[in-house]
PDB file of the backbone (N, CA, C, O) and the ligand in Angstrom, with CONECT records:
HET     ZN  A 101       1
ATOM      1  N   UNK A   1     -76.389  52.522-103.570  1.00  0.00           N
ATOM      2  CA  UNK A   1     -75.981  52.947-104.893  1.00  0.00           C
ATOM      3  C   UNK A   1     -77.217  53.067-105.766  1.00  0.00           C
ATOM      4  O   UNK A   1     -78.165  52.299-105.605  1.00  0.00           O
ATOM      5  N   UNK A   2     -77.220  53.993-106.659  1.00  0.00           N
ATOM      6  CA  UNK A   2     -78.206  54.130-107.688  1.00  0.00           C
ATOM      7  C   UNK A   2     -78.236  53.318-108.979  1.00  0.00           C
ATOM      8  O   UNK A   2     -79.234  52.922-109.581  1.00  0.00           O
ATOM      9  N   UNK A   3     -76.944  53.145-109.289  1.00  0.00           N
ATOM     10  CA  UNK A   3     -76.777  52.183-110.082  1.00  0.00           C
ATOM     11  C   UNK A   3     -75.205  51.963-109.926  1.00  0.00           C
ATOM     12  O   UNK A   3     -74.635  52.409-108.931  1.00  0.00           O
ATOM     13  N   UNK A   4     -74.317  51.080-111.191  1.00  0.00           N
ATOM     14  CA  UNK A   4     -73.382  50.759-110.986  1.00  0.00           C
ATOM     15  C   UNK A   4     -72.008  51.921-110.391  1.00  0.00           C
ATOM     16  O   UNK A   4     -71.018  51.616-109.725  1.00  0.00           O
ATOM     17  N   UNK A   5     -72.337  53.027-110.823  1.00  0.00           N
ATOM     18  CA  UNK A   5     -71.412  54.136-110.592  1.00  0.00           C
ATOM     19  C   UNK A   5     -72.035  55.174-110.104  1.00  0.00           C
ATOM     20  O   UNK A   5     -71.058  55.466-109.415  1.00  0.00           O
ATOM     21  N   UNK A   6     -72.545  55.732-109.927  1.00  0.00           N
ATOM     22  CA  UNK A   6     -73.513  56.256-108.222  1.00  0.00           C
ATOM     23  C   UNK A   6     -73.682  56.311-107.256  1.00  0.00           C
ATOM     24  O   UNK A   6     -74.500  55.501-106.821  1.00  0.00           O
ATOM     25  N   UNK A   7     -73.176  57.079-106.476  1.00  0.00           N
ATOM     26  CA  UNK A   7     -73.020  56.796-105.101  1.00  0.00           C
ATOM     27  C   UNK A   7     -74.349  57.985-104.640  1.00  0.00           C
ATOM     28  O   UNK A   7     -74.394  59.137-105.069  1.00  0.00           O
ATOM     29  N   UNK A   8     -75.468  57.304-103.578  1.00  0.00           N
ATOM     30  CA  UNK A   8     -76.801  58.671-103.209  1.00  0.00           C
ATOM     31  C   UNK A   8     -76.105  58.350-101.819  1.00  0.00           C
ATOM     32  O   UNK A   8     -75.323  57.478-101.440  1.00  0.00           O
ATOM     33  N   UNK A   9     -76.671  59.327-101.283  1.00  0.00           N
ATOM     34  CA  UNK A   9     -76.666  60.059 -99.613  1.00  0.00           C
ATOM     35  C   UNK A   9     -77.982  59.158 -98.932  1.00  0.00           C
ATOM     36  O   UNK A   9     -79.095  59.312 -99.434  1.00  0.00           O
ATOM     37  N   UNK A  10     -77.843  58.434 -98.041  1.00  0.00           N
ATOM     38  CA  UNK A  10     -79.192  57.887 -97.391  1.00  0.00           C
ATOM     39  C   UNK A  10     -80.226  58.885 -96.478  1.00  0.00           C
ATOM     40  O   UNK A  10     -81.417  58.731 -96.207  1.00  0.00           O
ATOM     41  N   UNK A  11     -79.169  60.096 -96.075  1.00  0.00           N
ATOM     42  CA  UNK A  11     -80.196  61.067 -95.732  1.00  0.00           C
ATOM     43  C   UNK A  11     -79.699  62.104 -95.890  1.00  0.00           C
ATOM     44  O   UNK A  11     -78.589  61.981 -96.408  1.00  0.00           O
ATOM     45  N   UNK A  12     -80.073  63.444 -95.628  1.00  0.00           N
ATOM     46  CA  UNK A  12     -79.480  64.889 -96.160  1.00  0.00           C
ATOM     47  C   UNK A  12     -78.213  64.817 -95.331  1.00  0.00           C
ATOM     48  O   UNK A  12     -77.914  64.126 -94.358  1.00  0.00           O
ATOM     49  N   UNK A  13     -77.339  66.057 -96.250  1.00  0.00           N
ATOM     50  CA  UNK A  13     -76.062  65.864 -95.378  1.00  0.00           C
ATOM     51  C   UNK A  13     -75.363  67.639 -95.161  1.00  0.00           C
ATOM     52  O   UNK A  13     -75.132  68.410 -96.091  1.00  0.00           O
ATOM     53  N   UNK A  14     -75.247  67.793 -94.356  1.00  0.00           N
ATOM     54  CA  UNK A  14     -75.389  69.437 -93.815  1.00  0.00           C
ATOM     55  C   UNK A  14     -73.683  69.663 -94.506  1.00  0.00           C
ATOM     56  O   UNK A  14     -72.753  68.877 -94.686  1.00  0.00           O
ATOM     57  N   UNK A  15     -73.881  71.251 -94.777  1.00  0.00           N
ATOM     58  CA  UNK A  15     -72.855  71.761 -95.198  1.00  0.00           C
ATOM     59  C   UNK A  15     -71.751  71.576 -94.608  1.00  0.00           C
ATOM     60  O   UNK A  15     -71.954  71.597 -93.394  1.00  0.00           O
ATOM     61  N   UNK A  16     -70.633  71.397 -94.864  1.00  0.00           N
ATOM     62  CA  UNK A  16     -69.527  70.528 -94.342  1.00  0.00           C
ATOM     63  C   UNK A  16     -69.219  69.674 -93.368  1.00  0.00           C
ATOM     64  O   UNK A  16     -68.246  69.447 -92.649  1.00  0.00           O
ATOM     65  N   UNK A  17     -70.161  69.312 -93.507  1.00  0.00           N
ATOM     66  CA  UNK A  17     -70.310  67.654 -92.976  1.00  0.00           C
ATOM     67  C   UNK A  17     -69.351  66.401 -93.980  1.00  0.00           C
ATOM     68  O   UNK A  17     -69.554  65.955 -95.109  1.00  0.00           O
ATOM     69  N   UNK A  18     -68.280  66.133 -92.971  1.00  0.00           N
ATOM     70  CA  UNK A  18     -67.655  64.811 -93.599  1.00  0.00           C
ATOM     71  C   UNK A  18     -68.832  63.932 -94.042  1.00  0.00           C
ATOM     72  O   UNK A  18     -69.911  63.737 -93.483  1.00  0.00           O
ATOM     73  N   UNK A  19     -68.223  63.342 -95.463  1.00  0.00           N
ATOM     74  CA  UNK A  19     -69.216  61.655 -95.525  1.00  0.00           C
ATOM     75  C   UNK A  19     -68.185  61.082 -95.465  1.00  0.00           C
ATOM     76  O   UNK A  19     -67.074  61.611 -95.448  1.00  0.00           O
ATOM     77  N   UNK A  20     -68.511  59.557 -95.415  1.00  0.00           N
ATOM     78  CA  UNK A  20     -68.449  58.558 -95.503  1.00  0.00           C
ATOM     79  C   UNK A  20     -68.806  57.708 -96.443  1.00  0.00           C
ATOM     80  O   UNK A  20     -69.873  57.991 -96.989  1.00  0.00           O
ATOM     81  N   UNK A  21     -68.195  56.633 -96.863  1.00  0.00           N
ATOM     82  CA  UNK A  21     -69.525  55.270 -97.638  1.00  0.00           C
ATOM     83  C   UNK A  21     -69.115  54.143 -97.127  1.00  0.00           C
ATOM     84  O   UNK A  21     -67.906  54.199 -96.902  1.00  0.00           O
ATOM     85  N   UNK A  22     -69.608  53.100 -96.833  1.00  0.00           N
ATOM     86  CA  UNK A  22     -69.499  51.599 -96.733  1.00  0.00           C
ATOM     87  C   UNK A  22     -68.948  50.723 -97.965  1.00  0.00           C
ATOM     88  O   UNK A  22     -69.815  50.445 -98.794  1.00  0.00           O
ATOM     89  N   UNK A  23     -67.685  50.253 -98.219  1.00  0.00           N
ATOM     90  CA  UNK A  23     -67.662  49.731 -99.211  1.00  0.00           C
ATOM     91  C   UNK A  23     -68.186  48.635 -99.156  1.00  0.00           C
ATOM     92  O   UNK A  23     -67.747  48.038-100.139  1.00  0.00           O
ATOM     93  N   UNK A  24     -69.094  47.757 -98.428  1.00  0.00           N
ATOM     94  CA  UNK A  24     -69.919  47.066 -98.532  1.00  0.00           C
ATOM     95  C   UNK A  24     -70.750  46.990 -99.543  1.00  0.00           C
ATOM     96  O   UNK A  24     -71.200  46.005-100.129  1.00  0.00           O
ATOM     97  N   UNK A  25     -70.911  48.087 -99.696  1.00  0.00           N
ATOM     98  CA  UNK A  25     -72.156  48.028-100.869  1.00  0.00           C
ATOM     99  C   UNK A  25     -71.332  48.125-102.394  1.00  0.00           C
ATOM    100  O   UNK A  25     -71.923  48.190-103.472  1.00  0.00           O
ATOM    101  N   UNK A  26     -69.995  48.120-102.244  1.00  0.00           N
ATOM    102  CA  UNK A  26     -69.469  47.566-104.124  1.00  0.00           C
ATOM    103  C   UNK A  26     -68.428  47.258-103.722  1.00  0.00           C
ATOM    104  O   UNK A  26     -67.614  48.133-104.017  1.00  0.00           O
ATOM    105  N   UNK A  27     -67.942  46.372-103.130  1.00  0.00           N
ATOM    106  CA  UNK A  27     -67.108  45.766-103.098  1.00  0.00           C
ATOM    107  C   UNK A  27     -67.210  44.496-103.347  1.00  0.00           C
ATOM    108  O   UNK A  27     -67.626  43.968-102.316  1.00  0.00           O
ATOM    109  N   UNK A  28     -67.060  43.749-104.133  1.00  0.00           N
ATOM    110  CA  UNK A  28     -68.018  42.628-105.018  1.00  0.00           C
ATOM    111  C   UNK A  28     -66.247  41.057-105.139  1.00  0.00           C
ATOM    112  O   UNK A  28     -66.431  39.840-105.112  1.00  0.00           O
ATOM    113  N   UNK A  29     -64.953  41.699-105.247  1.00  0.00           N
ATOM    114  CA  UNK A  29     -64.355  40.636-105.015  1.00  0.00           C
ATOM    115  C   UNK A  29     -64.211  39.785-103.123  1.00  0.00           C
ATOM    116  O   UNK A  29     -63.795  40.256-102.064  1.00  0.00           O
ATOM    117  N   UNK A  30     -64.669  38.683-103.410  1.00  0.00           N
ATOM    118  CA  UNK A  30     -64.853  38.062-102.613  1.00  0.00           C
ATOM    119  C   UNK A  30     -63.603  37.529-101.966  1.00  0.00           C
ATOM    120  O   UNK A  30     -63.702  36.832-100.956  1.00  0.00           O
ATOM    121  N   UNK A  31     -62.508  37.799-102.458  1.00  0.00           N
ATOM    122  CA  UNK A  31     -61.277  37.437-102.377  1.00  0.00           C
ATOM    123  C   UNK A  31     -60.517  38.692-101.273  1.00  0.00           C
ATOM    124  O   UNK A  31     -59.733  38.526-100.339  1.00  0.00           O
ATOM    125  N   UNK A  32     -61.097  39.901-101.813  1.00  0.00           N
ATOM    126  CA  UNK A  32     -60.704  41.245-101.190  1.00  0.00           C
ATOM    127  C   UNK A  32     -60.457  41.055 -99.664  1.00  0.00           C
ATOM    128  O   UNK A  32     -61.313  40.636 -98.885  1.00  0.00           O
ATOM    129  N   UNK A  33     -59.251  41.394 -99.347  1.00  0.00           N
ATOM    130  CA  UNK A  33     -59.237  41.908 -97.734  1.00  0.00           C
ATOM    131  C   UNK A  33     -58.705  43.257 -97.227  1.00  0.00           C
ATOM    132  O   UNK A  33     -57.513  43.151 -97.513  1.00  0.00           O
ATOM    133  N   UNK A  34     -58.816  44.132 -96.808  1.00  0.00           N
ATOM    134  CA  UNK A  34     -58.052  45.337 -96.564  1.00  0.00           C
ATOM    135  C   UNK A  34     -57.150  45.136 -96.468  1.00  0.00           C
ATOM    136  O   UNK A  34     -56.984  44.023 -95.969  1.00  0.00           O
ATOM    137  N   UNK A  35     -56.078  45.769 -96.742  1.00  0.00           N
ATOM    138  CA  UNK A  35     -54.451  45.800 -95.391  1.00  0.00           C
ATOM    139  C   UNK A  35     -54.399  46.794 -94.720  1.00  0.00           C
ATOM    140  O   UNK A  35     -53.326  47.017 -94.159  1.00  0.00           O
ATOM    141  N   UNK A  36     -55.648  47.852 -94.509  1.00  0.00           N
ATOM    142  CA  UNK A  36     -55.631  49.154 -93.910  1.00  0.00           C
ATOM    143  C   UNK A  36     -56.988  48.629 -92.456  1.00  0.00           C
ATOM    144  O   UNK A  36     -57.533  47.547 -92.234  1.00  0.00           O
ATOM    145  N   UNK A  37     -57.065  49.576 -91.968  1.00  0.00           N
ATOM    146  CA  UNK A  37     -58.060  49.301 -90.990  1.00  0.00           C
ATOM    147  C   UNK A  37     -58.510  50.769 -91.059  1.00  0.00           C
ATOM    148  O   UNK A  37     -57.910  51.831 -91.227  1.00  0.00           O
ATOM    149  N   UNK A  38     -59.927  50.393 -90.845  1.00  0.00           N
ATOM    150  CA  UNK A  38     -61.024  51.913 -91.201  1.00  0.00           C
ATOM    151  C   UNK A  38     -60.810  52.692 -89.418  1.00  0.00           C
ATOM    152  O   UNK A  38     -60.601  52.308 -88.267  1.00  0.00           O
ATOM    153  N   UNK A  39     -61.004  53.827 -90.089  1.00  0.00           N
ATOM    154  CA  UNK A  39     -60.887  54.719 -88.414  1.00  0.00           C
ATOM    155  C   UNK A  39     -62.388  55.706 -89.307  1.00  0.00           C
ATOM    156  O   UNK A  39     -62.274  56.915 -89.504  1.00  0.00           O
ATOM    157  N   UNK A  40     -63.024  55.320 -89.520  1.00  0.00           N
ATOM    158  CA  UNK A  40     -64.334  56.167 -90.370  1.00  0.00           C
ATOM    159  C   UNK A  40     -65.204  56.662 -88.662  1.00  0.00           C
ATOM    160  O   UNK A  40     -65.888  57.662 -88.443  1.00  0.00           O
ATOM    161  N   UNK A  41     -64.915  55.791 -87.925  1.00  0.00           N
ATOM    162  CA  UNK A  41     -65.701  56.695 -86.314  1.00  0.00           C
ATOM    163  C   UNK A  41     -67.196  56.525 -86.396  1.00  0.00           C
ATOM    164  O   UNK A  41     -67.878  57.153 -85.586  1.00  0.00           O
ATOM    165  N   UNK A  42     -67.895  55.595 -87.456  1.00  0.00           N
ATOM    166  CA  UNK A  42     -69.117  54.752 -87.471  1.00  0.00           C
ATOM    167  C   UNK A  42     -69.010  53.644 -86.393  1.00  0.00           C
ATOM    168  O   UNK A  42     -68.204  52.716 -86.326  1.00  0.00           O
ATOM    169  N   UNK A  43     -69.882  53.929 -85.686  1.00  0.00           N
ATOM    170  CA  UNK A  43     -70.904  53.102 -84.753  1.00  0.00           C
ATOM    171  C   UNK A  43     -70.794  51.563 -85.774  1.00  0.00           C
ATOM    172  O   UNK A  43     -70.366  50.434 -85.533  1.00  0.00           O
ATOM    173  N   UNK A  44     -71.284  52.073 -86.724  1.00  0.00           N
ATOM    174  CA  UNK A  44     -71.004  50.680 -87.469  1.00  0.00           C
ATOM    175  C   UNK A  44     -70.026  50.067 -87.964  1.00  0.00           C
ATOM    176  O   UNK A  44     -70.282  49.040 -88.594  1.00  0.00           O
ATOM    177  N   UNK A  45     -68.440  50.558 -87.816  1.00  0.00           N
ATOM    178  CA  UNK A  45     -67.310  50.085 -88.262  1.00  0.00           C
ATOM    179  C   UNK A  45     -67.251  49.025 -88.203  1.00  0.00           C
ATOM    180  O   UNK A  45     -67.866  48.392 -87.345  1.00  0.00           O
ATOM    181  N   UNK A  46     -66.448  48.447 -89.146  1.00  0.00           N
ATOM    182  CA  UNK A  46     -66.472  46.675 -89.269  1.00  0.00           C
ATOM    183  C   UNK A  46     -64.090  46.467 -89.057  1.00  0.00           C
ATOM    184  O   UNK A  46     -63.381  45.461 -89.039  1.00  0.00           O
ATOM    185  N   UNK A  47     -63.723  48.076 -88.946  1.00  0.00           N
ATOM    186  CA  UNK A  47     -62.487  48.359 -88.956  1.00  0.00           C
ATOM    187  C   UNK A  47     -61.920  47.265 -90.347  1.00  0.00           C
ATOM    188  O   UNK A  47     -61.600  47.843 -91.386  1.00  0.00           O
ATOM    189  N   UNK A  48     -61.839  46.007 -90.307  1.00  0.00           N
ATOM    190  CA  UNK A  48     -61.480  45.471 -91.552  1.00  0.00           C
ATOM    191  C   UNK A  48     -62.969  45.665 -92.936  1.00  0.00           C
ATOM    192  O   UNK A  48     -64.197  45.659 -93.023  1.00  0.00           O
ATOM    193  N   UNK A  49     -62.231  45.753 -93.427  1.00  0.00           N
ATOM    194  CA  UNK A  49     -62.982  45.276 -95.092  1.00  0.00           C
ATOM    195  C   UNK A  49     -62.571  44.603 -95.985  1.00  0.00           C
ATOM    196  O   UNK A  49     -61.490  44.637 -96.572  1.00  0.00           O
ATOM    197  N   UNK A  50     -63.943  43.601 -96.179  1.00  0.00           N
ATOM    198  CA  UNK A  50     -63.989  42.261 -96.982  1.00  0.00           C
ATOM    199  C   UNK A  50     -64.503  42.349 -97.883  1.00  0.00           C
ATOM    200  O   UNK A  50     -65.448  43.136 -97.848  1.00  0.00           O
ATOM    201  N   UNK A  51     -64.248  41.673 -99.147  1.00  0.00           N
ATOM    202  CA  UNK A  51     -65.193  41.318-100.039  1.00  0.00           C
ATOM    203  C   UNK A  51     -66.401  40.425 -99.970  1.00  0.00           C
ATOM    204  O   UNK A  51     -66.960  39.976-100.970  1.00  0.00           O
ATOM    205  N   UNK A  52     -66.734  40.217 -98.847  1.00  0.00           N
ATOM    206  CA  UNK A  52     -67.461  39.096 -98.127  1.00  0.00           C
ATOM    207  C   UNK A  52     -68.488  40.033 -97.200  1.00  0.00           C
ATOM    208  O   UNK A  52     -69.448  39.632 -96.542  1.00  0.00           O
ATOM    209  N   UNK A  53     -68.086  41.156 -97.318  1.00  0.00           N
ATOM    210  CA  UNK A  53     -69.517  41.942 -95.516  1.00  0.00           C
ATOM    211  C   UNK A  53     -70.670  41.837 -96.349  1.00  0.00           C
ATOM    212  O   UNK A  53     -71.695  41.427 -95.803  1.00  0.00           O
ATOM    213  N   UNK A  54     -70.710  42.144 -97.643  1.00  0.00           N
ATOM    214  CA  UNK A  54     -72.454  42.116 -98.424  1.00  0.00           C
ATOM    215  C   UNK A  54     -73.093  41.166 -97.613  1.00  0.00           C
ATOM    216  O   UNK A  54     -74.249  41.398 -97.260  1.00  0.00           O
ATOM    217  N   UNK A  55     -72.224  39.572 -97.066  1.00  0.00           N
ATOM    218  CA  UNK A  55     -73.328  38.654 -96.910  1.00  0.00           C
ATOM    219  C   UNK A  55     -73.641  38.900 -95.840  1.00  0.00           C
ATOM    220  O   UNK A  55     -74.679  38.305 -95.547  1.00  0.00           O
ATOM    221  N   UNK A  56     -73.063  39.808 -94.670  1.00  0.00           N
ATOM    222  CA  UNK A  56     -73.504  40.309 -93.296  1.00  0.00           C
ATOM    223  C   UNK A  56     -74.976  40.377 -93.380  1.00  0.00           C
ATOM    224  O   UNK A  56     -75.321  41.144 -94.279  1.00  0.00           O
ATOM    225  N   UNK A  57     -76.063  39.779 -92.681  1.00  0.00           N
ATOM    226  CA  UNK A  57     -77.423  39.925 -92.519  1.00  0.00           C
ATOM    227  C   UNK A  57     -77.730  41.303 -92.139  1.00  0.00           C
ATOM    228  O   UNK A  57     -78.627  41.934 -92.698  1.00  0.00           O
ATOM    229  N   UNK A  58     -77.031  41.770 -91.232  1.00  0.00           N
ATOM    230  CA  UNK A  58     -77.224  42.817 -90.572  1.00  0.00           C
ATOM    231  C   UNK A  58     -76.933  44.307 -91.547  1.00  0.00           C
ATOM    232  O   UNK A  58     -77.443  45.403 -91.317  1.00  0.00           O
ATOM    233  N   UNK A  59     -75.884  43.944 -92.775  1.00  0.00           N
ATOM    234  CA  UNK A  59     -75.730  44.567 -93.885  1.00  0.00           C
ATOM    235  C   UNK A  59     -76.622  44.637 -94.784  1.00  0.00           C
ATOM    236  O   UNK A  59     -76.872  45.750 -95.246  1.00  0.00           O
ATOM    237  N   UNK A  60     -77.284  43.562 -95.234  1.00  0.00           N
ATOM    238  CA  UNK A  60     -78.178  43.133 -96.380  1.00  0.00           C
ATOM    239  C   UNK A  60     -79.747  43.937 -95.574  1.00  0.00           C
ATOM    240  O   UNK A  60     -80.729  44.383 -96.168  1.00  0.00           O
ATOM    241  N   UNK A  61     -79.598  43.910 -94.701  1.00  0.00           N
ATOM    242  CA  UNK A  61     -80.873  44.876 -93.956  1.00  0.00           C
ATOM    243  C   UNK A  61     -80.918  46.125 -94.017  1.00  0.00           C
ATOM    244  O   UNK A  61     -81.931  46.765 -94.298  1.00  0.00           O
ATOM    245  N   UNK A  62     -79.438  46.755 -93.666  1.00  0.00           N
ATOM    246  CA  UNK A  62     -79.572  48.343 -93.474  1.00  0.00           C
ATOM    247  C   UNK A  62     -79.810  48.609 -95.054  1.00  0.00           C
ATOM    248  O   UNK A  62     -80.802  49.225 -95.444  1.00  0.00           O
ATOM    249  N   UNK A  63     -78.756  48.061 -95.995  1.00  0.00           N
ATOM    250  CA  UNK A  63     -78.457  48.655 -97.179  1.00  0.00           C
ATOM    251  C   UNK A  63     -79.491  47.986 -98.534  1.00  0.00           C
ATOM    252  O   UNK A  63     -79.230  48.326 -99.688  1.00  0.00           O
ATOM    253  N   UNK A  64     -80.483  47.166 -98.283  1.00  0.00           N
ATOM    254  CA  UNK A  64     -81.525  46.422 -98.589  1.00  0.00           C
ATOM    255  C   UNK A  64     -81.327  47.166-100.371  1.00  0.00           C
ATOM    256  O   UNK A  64     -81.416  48.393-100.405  1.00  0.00           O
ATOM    257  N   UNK A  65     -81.146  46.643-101.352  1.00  0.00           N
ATOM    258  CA  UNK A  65     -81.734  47.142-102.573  1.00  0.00           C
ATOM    259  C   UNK A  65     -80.644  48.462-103.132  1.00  0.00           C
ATOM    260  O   UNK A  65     -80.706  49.177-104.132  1.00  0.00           O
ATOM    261  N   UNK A  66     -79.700  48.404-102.045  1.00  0.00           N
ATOM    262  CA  UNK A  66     -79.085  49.807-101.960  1.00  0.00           C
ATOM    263  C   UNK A  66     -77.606  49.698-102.205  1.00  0.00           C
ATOM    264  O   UNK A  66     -76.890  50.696-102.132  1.00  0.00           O
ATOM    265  N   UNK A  67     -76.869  47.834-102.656  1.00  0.00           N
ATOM    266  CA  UNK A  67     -76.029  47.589-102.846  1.00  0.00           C
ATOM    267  C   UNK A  67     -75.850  47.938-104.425  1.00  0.00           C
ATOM    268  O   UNK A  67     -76.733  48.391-105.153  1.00  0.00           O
ATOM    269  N   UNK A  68     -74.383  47.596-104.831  1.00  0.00           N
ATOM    270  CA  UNK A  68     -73.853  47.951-106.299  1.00  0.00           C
ATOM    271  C   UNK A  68     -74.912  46.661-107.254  1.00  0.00           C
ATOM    272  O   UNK A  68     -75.058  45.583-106.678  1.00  0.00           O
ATOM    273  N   UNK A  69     -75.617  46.844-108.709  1.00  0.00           N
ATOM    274  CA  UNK A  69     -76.467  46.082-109.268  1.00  0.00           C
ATOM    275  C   UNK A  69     -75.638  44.764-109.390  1.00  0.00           C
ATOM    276  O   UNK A  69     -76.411  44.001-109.969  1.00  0.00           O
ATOM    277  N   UNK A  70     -74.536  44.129-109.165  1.00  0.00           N
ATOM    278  CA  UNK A  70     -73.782  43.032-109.030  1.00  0.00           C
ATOM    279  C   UNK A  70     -74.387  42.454-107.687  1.00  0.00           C
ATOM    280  O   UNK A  70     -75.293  41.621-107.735  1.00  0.00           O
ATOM    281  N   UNK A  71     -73.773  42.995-106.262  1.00  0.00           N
ATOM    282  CA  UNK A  71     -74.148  42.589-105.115  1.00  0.00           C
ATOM    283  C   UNK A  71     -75.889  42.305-105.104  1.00  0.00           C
ATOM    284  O   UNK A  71     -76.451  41.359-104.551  1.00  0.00           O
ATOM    285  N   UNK A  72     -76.322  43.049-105.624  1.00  0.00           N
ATOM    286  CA  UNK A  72     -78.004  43.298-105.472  1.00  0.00           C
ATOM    287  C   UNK A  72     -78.007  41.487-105.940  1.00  0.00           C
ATOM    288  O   UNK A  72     -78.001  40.478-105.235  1.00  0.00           O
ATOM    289  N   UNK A  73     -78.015  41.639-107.133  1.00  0.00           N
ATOM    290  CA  UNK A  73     -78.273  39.951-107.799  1.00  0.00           C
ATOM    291  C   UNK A  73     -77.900  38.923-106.858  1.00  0.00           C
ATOM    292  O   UNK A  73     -78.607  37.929-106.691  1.00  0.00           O
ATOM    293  N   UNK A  74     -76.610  39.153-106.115  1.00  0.00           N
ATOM    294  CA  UNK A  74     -76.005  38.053-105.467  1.00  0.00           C
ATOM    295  C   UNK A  74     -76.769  37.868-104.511  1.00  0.00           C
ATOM    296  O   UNK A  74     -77.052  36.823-103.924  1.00  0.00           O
ATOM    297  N   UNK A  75     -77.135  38.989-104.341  1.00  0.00           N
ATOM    298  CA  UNK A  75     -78.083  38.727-102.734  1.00  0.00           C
ATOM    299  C   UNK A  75     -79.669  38.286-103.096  1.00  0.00           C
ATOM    300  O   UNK A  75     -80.367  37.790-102.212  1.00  0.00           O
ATOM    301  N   UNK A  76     -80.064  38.449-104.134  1.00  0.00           N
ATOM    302  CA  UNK A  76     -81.280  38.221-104.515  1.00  0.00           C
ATOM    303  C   UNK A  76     -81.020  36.764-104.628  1.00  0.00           C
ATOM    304  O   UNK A  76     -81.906  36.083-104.111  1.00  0.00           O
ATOM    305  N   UNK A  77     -80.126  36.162-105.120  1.00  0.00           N
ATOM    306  CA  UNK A  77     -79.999  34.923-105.581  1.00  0.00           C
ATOM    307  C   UNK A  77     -79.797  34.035-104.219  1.00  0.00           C
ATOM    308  O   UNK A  77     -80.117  32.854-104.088  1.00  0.00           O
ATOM    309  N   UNK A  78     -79.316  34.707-103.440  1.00  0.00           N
ATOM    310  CA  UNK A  78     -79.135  33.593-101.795  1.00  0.00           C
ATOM    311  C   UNK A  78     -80.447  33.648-101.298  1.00  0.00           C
ATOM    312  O   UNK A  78     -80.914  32.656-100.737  1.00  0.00           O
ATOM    313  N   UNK A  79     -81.197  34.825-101.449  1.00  0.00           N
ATOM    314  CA  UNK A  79     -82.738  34.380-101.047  1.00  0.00           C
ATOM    315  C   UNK A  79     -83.500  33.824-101.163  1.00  0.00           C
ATOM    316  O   UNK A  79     -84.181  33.731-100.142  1.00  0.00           O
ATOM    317  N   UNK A  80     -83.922  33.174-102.178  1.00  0.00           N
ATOM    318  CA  UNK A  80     -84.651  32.911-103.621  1.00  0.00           C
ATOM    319  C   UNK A  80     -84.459  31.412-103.930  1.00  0.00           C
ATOM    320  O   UNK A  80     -84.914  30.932-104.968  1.00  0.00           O
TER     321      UNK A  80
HETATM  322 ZN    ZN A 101     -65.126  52.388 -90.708  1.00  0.00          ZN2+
END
């Protein structure tokens, strides 16, 4: 995310090309659980979504600096 309401592209995205986003990166209630299951067809599917994947290590790596400015802090603050 660019900032709180912003969503950027991590790399170019060809003319009708489906996207996608990770709600990982603003999904900020910690309480949150899906009742749906993702069929998004990412290699990286997590199929459920939590308000809880931000703390995924493996999340906080790909999406480094790139979460909603809420998550960013939270994660700055578990480091630190
Ligand atoms: Zn998915």
């Amino acid at each position: 995310m660019k900032d709180a309401f912003t969503i950027t592209a991590m790399r170019d995205i060809k003319i009708g090309e489906e996207i996608t986003a990770d709600y990982a990166i603003w999904e900020a209630d910690e309480n949150y659980i899906s009742k749906w299951e993702c069929n998004c067809g990412s290699a990286f599917c997590r199929q459920r979504v939590t308000g809880k994947d931000w703390r995924l290590p493996e999340l906080q790596a790909r999406y480094k600096n790139h979460f909603s400015p809420l998550i960013n802090k939270r994660i700055n603050k578990l480091n630190y």
